[in-house]
N, C-alpha and C positions, 0 to 999 in steps of 0.2 A: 611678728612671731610670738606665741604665747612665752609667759616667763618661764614654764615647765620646760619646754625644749630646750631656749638658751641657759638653763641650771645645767639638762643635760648636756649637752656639748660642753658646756665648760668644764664638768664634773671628767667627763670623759677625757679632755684636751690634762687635765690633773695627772688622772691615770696614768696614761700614757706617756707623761712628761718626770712623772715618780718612775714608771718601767723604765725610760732612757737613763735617767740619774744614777737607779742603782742597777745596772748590768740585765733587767730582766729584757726576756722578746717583748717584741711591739704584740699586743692583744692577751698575754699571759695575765691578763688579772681580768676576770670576770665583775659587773655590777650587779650587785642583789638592790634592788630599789626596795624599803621597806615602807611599805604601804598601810601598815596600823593605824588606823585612825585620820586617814585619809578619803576624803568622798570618791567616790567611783568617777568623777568627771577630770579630777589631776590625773588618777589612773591612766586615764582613756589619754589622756594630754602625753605623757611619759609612753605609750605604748605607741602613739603614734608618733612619737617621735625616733622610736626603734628601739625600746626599750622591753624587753619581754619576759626577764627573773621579776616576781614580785615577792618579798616575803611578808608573812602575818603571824603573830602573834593569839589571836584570841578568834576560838572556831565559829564564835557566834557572828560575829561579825565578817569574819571572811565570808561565810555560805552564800550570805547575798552579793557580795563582790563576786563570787566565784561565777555565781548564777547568772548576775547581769550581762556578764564579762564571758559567756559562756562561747561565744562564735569567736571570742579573741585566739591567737595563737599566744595564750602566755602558760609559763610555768612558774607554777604555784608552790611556793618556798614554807613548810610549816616551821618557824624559828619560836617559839616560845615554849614554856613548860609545855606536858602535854601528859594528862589524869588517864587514868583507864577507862572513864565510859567518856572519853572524846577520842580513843583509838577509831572505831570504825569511818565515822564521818571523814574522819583523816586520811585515812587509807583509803575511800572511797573518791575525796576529791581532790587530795595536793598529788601534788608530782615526787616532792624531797619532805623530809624530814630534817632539821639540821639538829634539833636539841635530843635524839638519843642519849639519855644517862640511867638506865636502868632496861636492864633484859628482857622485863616481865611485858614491861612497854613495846619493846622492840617484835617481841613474840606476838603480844596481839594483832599488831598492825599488818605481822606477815600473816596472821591466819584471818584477817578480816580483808584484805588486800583481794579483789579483782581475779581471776584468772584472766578474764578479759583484757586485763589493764599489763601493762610492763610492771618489771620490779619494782618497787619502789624506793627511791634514791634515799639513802639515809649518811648521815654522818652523826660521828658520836660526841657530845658536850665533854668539852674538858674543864675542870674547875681548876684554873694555873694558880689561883690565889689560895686553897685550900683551906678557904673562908665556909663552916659549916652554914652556915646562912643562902650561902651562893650555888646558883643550879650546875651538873657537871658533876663529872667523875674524875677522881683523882685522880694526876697522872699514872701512877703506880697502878691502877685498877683497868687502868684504858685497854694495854696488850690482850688484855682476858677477857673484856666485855668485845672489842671487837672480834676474837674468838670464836666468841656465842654467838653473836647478832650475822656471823659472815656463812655460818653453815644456817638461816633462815631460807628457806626456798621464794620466796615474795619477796625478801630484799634487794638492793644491793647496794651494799656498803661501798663508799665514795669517800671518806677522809675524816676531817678532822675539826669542831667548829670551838670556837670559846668565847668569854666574852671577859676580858682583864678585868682587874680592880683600875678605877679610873687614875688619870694621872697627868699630869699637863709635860710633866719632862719626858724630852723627847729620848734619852738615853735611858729612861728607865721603861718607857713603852716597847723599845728595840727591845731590852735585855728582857722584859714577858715574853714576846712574840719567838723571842731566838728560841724558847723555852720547848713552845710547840711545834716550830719547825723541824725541830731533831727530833722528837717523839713522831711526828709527820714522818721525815724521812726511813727512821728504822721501820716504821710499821708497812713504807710504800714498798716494801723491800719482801715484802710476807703475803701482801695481800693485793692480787689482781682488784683493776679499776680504781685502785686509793688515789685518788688523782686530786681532790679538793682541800685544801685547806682553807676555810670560811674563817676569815679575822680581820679586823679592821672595821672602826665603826667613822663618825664623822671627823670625830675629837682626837683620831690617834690611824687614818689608811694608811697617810704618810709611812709612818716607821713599820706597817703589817706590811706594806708591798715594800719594803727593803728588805724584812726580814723574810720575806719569800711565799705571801701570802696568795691566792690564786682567785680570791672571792670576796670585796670587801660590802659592807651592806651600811650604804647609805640611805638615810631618809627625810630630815630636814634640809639636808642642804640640797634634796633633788624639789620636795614636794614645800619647801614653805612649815610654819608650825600646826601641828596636826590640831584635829578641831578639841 
């Protein structure tokens, strides 16, 4: 059995054993596999093994994943910053957007978006460290940018993604993540389909899927070290 599939299943057998630990349903936390910098043949290894969220970072490099990958059934995760002349390609080829932190951005992507194509799934970056360095919107700014981005006609707004200030203690990972769960839950409460919260990286799923995360986005410990 290739080492890619046995990563998966183990990764997965995690999941599900972190769901039982803290009270969530068996299947309530989705895998985003983060595919950055990864060759197209792990890809193919992870898709065939049942693995089908990919997310990417940087457009130039996705296009030909996307392209190769093109008769695959995957869906395409755009999780990295994201400039204004790489909206269209964006809009044209991912499925999600997860780092929405600015309107003007959100805007392009719905007026460059498909009629052909479905809305396109976005969630909005929250910066929980309130580090001006770090990508995300304040929580305080979140209620109002979702606002804007949810009357877009090409959207549709789906939850809520972040990326913590790193940190190895495990009560201080909880006490970020509890952070955005409650901003999660008041906003799911306003706004039909808010259903994702995207949190959890390799270093810290653990403590996102206690605190009530629905999406965590793995990458080295599915694919090995990227090239």
């Amino acid at each position: 059995m290739p080492r890619i599939a046995d990563n998966f299943r183990r990764i997965l057998e995690q999941i599900h054993e972190f769901e039982q630990s803290y009270n969530r349903p068996r299947g309530s936390v989705k895998l985003l596999a983060v595919s950055k910098q990864q060759p197209v043949d792990k890809i193919m290894q992870a898709y065939e093994a049942g693995q089908l969220d990919f997310g990417e970072n940087y457009l130039q490099e996705a296009e030909s994943k996307i392209a190769t990958l093109a008769d695959c059934n995957i869906n395409w995760h755009y999780i990295g910053p994201l400039q204004s002349n790489k909206t269209r390609k964006v809009a044209e080829y991912f499925h999600w957007v997860q780092s929405i932190d600015k309107y003007r951005i959100a805007k392009r992507l719905s007026e460059q978006r498909s009629e052909h194509l479905p809305p396109l799934n976005v969630c909005i970056q929250v910066n929980l460290s309130g580090e001006a360095s770090k990508s995300g919107v304040p929580s305080l700014e979140v209620e109002s940018l979702c606002e804007s981005v949810s009357a877009l006609e090409r959207l549709q707004l789906r939850g809520l993604m972040a990326i913590p200030a790193p940190t190895s203690d495990f009560t201080q990972q909880r006490q970020q993540f509890k952070k955005l769960t409650a901003l999660f839950h008041h906003l799911s409460k306003r706004f039909d389909h808010f259903d994702t919260l995207s949190m959890g990286m390799s270093n810290d799923f653990e403590a996102a899927i206690a605190e009530g995360s629905t999406m965590v986005r793995l990458g080295t410990a599915l694919f090995g070290k990227r090239l």
